[in-house]
Biopython code that builds the backbone (N, CA, C, O; Angstrom):
import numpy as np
from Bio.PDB.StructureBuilder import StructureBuilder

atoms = [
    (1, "UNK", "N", (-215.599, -94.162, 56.147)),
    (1, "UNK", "CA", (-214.494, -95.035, 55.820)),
    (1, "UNK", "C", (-214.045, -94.848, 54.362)),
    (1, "UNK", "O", (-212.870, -95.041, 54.050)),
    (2, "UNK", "N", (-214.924, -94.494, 53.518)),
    (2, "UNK", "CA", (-214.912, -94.436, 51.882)),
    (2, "UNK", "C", (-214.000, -92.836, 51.935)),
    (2, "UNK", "O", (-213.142, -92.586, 51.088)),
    (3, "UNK", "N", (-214.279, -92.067, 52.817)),
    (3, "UNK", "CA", (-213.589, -90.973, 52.290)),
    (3, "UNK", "C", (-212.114, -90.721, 53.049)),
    (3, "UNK", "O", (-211.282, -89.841, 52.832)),
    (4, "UNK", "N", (-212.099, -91.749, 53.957)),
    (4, "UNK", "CA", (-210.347, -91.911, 54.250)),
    (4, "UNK", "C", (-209.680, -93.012, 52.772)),
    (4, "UNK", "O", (-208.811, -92.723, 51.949)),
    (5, "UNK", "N", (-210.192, -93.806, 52.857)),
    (5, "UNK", "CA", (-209.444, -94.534, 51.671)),
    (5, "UNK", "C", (-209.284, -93.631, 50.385)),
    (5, "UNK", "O", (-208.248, -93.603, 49.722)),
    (6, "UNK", "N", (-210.556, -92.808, 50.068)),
    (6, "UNK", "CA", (-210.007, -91.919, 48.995)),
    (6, "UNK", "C", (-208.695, -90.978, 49.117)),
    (6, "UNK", "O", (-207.677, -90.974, 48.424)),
    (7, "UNK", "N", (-209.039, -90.224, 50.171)),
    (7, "UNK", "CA", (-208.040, -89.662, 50.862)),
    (7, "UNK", "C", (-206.327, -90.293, 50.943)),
    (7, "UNK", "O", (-205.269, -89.694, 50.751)),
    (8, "UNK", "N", (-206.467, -91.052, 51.135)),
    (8, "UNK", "CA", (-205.373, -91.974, 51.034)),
    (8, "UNK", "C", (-204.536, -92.216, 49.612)),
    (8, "UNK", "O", (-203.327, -92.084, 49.419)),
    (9, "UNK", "N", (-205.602, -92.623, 48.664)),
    (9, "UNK", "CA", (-205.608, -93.104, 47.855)),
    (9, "UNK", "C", (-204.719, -91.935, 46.885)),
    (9, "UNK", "O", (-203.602, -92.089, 46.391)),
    (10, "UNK", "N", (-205.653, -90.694, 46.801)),
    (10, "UNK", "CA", (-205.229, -89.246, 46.661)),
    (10, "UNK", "C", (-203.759, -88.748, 47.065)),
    (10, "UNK", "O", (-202.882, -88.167, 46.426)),
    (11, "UNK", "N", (-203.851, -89.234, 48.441)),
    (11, "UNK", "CA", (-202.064, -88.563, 48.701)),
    (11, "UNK", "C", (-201.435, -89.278, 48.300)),
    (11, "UNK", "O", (-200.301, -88.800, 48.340)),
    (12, "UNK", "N", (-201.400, -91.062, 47.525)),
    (12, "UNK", "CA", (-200.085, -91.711, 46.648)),
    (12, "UNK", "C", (-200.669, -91.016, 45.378)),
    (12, "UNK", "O", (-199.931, -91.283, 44.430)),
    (13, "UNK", "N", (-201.406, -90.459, 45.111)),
    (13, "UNK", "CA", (-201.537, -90.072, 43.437)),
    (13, "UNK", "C", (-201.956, -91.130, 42.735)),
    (13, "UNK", "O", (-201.550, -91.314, 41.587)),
    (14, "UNK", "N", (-202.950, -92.081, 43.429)),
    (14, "UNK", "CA", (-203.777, -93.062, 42.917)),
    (14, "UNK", "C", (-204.989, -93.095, 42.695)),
    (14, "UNK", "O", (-205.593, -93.987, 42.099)),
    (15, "UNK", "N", (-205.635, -91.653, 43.385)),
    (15, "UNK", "CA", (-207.139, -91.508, 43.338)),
    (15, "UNK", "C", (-207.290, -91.206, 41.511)),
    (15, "UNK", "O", (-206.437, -91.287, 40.627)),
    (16, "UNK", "N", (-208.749, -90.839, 41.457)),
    (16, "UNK", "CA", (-208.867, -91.006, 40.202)),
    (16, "UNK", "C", (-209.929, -89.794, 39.809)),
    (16, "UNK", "O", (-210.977, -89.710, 40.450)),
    (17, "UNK", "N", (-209.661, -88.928, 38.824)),
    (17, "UNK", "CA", (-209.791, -87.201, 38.966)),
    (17, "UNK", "C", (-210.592, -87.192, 36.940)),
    (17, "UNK", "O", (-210.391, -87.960, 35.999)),
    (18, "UNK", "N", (-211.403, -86.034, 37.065)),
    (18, "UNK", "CA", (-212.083, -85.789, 35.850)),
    (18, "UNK", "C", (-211.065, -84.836, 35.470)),
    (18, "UNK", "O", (-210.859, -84.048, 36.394)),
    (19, "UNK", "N", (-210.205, -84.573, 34.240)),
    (19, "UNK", "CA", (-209.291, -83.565, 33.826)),
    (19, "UNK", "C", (-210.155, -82.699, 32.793)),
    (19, "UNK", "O", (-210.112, -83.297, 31.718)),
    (20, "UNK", "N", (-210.705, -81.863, 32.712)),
    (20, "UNK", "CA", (-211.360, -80.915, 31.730)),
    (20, "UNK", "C", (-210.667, -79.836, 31.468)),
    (20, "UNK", "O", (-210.241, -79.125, 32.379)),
    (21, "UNK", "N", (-210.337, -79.409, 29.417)),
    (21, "UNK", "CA", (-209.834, -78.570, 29.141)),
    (21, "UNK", "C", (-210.656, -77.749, 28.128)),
    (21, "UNK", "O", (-211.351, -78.383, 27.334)),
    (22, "UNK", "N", (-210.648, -76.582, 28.082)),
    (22, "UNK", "CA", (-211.490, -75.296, 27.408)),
    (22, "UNK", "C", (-210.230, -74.638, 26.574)),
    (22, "UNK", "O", (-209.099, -74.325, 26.944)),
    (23, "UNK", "N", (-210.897, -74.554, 25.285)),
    (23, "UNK", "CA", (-209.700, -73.255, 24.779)),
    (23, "UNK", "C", (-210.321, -71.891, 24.875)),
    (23, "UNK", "O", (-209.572, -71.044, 24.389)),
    (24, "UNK", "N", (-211.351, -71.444, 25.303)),
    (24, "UNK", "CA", (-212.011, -70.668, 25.734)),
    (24, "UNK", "C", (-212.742, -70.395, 26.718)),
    (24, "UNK", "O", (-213.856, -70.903, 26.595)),
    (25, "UNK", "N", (-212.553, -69.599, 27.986)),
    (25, "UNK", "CA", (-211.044, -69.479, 28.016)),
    (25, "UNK", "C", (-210.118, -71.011, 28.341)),
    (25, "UNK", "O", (-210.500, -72.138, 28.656)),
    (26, "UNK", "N", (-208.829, -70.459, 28.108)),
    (26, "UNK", "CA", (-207.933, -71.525, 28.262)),
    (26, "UNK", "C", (-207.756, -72.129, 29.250)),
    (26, "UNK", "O", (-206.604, -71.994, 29.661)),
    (27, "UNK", "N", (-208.422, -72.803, 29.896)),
    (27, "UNK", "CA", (-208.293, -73.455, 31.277)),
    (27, "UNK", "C", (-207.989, -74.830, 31.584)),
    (27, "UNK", "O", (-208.048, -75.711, 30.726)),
    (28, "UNK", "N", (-207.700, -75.016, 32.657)),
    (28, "UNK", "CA", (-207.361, -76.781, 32.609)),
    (28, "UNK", "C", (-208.484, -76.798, 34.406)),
    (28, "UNK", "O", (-208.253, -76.031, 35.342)),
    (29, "UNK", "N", (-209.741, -78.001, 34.393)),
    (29, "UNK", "CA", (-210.152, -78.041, 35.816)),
    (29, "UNK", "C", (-210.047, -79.441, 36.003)),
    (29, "UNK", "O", (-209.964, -80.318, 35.143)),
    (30, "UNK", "N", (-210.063, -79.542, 37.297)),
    (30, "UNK", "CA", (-209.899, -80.820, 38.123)),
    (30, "UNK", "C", (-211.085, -81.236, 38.465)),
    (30, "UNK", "O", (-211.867, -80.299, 38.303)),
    (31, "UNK", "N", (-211.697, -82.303, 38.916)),
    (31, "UNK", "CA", (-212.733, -82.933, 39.374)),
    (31, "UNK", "C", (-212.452, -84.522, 40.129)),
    (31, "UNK", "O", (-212.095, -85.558, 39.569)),
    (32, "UNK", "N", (-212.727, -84.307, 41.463)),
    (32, "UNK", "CA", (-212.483, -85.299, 42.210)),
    (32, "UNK", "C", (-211.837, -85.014, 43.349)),
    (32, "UNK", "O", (-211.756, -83.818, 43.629)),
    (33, "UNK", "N", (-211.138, -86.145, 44.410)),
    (33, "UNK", "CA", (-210.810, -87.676, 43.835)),
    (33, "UNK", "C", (-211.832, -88.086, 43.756)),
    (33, "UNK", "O", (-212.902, -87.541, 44.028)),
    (34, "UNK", "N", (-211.522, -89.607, 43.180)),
    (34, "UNK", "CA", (-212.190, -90.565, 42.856)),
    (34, "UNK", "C", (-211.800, -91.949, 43.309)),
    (34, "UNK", "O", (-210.577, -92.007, 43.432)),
    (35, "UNK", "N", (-212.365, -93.016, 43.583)),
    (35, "UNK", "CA", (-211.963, -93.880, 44.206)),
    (35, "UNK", "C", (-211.588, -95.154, 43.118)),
    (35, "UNK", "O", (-210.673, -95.978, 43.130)),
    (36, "UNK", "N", (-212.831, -94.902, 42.089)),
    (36, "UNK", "CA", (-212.443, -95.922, 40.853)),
    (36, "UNK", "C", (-212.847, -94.794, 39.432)),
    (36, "UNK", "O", (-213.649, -93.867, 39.322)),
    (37, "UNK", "N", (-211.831, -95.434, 38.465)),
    (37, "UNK", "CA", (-212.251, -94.979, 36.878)),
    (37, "UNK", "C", (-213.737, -94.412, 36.616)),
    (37, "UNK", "O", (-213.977, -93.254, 36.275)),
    (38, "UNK", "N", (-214.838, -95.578, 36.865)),
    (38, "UNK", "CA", (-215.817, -96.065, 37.068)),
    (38, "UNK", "C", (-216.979, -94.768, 37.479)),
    (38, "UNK", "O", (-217.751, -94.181, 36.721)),
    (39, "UNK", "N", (-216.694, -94.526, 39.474)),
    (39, "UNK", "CA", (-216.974, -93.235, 39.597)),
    (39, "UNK", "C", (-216.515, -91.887, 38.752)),
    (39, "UNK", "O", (-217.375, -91.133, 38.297)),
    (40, "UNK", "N", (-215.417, -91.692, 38.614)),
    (40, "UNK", "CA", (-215.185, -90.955, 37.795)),
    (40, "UNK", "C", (-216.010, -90.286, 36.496)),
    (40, "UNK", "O", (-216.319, -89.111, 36.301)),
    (41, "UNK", "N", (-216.248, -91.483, 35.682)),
    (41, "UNK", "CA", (-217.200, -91.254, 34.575)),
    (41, "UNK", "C", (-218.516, -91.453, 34.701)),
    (41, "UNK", "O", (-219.305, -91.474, 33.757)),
    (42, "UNK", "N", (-218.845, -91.635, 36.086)),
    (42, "UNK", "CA", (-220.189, -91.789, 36.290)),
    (42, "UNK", "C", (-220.583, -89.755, 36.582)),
    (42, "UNK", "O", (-221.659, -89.216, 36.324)),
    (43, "UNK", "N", (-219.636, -89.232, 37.018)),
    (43, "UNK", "CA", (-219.705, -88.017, 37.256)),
    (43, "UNK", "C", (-219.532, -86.902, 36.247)),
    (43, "UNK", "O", (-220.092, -85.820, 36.424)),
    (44, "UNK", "N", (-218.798, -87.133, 35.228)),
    (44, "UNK", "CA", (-218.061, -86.750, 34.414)),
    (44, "UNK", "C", (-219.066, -85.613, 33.735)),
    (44, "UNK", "O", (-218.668, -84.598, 33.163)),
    (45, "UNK", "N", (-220.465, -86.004, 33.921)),
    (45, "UNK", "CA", (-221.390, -85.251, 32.821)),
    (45, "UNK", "C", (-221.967, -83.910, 33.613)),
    (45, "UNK", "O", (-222.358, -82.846, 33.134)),
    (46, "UNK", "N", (-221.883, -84.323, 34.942)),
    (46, "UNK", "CA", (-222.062, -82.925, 35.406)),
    (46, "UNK", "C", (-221.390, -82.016, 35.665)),
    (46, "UNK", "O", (-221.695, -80.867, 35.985)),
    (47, "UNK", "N", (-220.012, -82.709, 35.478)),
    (47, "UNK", "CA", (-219.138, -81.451, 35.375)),
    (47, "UNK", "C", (-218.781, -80.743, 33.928)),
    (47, "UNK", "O", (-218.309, -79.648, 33.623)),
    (48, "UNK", "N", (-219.187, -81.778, 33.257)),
    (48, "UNK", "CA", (-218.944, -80.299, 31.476)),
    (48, "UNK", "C", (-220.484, -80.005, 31.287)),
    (48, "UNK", "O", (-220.681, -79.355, 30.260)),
    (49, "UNK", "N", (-221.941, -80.386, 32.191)),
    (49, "UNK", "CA", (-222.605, -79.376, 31.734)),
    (49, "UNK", "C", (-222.056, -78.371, 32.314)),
    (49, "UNK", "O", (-221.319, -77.696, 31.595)),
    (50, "UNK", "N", (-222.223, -77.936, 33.782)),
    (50, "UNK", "CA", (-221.794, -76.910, 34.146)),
    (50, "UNK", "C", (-220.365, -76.142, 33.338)),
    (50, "UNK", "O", (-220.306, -74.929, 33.537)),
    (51, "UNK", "N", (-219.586, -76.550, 32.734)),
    (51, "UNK", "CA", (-218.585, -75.902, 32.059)),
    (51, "UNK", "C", (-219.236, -75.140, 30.556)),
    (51, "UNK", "O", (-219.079, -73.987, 30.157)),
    (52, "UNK", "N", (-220.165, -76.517, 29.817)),
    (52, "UNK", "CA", (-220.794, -75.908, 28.668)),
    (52, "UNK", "C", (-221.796, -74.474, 29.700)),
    (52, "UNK", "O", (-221.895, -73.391, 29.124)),
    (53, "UNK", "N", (-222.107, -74.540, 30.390)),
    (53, "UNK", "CA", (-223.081, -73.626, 30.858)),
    (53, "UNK", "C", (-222.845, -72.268, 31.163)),
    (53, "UNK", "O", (-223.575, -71.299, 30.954)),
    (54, "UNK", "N", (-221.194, -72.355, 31.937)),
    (54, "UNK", "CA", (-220.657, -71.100, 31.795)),
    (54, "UNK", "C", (-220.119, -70.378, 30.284)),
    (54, "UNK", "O", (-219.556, -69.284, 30.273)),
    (55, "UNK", "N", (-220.385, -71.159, 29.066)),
    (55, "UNK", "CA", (-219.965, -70.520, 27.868)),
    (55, "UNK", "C", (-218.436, -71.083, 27.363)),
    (55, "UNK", "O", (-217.793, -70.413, 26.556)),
    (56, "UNK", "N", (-217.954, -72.251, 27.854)),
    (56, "UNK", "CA", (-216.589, -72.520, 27.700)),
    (56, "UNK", "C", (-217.011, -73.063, 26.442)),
    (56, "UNK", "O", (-218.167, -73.178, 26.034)),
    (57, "UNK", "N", (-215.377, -73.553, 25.574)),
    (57, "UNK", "CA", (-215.552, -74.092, 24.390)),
    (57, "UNK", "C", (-214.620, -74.937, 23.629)),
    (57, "UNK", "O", (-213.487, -74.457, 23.647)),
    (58, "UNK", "N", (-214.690, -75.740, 23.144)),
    (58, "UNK", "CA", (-214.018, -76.706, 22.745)),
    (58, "UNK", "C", (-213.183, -77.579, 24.107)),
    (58, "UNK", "O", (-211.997, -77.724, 24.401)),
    (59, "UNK", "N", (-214.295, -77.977, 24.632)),
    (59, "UNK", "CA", (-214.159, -78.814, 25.482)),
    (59, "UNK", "C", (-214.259, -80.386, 25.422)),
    (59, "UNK", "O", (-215.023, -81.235, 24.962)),
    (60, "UNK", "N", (-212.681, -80.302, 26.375)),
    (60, "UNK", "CA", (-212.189, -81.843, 26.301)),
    (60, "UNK", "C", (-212.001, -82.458, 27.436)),
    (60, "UNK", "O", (-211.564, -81.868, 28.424)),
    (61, "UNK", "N", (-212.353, -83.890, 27.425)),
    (61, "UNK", "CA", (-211.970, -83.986, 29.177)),
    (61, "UNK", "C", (-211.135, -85.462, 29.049)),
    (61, "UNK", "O", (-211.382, -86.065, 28.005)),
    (62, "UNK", "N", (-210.229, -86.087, 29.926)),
    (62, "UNK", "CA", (-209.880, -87.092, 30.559)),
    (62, "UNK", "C", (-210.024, -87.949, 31.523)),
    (62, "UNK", "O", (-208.828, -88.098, 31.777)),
    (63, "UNK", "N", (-210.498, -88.549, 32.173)),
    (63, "UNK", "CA", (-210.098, -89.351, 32.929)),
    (63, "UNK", "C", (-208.697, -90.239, 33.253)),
    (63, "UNK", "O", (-208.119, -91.021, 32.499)),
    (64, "UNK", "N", (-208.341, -89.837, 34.684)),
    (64, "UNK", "CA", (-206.712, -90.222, 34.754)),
    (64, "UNK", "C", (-206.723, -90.119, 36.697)),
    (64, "UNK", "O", (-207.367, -89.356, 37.417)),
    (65, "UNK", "N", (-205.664, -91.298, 37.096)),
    (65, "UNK", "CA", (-204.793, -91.003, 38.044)),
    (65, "UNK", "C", (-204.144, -89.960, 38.217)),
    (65, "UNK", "O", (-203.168, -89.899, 37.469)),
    (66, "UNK", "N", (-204.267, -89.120, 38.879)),
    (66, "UNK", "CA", (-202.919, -88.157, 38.887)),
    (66, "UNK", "C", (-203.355, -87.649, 40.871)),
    (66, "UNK", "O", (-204.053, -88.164, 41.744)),
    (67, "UNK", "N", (-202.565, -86.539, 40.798)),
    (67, "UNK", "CA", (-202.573, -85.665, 42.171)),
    (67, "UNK", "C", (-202.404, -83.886, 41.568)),
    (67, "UNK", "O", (-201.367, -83.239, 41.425)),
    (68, "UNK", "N", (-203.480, -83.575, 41.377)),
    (68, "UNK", "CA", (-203.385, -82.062, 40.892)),
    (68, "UNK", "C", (-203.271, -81.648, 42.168)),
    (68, "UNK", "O", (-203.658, -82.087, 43.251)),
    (69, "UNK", "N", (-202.102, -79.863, 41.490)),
    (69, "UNK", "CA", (-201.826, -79.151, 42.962)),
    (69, "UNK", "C", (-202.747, -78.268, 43.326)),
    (69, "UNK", "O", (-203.139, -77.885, 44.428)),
    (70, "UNK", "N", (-203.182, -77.868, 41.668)),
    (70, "UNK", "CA", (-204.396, -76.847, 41.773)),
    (70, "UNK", "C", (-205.676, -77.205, 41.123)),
    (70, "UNK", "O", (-205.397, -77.622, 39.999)),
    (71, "UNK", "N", (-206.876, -77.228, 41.309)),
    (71, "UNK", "CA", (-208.029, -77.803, 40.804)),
    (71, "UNK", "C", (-208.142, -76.697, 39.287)),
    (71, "UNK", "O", (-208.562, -77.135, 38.216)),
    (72, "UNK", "N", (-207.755, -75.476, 39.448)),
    (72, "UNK", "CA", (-208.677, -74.864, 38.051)),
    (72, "UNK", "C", (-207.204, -74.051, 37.664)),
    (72, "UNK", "O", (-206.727, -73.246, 38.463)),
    (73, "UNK", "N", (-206.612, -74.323, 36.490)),
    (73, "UNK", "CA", (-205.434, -73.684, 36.264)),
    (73, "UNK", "C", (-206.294, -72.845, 35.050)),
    (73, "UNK", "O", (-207.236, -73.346, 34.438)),
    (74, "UNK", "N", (-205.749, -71.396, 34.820)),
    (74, "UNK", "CA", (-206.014, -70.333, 33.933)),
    (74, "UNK", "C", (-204.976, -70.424, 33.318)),
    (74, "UNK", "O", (-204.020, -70.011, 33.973)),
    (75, "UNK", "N", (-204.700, -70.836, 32.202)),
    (75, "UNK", "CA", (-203.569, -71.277, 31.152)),
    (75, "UNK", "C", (-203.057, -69.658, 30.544)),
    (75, "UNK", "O", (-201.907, -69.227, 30.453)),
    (76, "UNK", "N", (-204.898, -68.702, 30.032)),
    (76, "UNK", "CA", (-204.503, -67.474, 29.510)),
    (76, "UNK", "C", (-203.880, -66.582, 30.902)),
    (76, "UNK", "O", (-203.464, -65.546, 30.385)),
    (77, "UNK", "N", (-203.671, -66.506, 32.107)),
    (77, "UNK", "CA", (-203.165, -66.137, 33.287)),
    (77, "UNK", "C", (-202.216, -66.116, 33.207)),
    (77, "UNK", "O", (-201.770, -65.064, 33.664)),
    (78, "UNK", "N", (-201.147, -67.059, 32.659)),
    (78, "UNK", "CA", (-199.744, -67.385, 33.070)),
    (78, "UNK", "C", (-200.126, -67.972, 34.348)),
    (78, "UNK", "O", (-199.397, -67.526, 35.233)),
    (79, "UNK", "N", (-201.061, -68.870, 34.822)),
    (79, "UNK", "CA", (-200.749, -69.552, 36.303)),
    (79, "UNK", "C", (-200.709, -71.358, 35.953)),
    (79, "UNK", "O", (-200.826, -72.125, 36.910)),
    (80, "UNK", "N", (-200.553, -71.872, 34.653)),
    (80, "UNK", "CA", (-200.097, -72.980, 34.646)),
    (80, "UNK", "C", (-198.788, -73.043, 34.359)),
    (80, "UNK", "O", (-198.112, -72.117, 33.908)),
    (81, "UNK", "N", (-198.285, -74.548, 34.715)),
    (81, "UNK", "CA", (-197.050, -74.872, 34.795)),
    (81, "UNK", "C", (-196.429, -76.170, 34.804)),
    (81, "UNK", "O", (-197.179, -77.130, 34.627)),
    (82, "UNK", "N", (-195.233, -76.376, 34.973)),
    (82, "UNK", "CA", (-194.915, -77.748, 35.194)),
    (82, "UNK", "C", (-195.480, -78.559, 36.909)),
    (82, "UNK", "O", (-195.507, -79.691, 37.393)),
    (83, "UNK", "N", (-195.760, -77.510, 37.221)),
    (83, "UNK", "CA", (-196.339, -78.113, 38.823)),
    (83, "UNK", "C", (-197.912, -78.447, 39.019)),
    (83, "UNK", "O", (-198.603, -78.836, 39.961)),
    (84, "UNK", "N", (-198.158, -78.067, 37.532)),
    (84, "UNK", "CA", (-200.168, -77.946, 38.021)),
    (84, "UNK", "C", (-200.292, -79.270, 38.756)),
    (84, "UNK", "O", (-200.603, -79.398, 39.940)),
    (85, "UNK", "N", (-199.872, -80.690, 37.485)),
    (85, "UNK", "CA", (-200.216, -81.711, 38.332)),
    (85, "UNK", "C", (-199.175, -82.803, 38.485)),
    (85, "UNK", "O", (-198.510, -81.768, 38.463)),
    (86, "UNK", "N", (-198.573, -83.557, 38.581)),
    (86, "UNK", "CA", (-198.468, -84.726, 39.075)),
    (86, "UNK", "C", (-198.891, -86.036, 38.287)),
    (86, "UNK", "O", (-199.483, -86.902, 38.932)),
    (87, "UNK", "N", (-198.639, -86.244, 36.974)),
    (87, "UNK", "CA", (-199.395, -87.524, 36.116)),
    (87, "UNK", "C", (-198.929, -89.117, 36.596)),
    (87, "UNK", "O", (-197.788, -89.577, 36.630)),
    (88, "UNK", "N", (-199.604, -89.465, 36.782)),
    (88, "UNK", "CA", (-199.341, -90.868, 37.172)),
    (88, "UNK", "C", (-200.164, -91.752, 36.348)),
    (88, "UNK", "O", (-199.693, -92.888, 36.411)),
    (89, "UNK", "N", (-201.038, -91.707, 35.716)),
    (89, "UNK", "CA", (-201.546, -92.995, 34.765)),
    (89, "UNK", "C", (-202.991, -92.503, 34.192)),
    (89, "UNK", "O", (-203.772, -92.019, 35.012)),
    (90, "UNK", "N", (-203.394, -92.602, 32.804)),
    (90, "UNK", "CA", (-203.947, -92.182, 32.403)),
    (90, "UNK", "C", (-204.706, -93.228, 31.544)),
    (90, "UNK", "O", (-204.038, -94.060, 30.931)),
    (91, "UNK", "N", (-206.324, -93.242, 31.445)),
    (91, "UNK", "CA", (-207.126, -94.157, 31.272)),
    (91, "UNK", "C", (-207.249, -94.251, 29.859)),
    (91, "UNK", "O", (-207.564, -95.267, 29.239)),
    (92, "UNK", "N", (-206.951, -92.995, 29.327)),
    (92, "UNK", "CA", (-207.133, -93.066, 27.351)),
    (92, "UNK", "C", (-205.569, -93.367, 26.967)),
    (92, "UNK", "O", (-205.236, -93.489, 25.788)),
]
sb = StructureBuilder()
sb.init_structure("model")
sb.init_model(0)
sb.init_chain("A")
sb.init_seg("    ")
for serial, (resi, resn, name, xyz) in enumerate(atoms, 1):
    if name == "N":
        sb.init_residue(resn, " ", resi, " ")
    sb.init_atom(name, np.array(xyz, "f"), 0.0, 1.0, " ", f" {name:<3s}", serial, name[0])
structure = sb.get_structure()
């Protein structure tokens, strides 16, 4: 039942997503949905060890509402854009 309401929640762009950014390389990743803020940052730490782990750097993260189109955008790629995500409300 918890993962239709997320689900749900996700397709108005209300779920609630870990935003992590690296300038090395330049990446933007997604993490989630999420159902509350709450979960969100309860998770939050295992996703930048694993980022510190692959060697990324100067890493920053958010917590926010949104609906990303793509979970891991490569900024040095040319594959971000005005479409990555979808912002709808942001917790900082």
């Amino acid at each position: 039942m918890k993962e239709l309401l997320i689900s749900l929640l996700n397709f108005f762009g209300l779920a609630w997503w870990v935003e992590v950014k690296t300038s090395a390389p330049r990446c933007t990743y997604y993490f989630g949905p999420f159902m509350t803020a709450s979960e969100a940052e309860a998770e939050k730490a295992g996703y930048l060890e694993d980022i510190e782990n692959e060697g990324a750097q100067d890493i920053s993260f958010s917590i926010q509402r949104c609906k990303p189109i793509n979970l891991t955008v490569a900024e040095d790629l040319g594959k971000f854009g005005d479409q990555g995500m979808w912002p709808v409300f942001s917790s900082q």
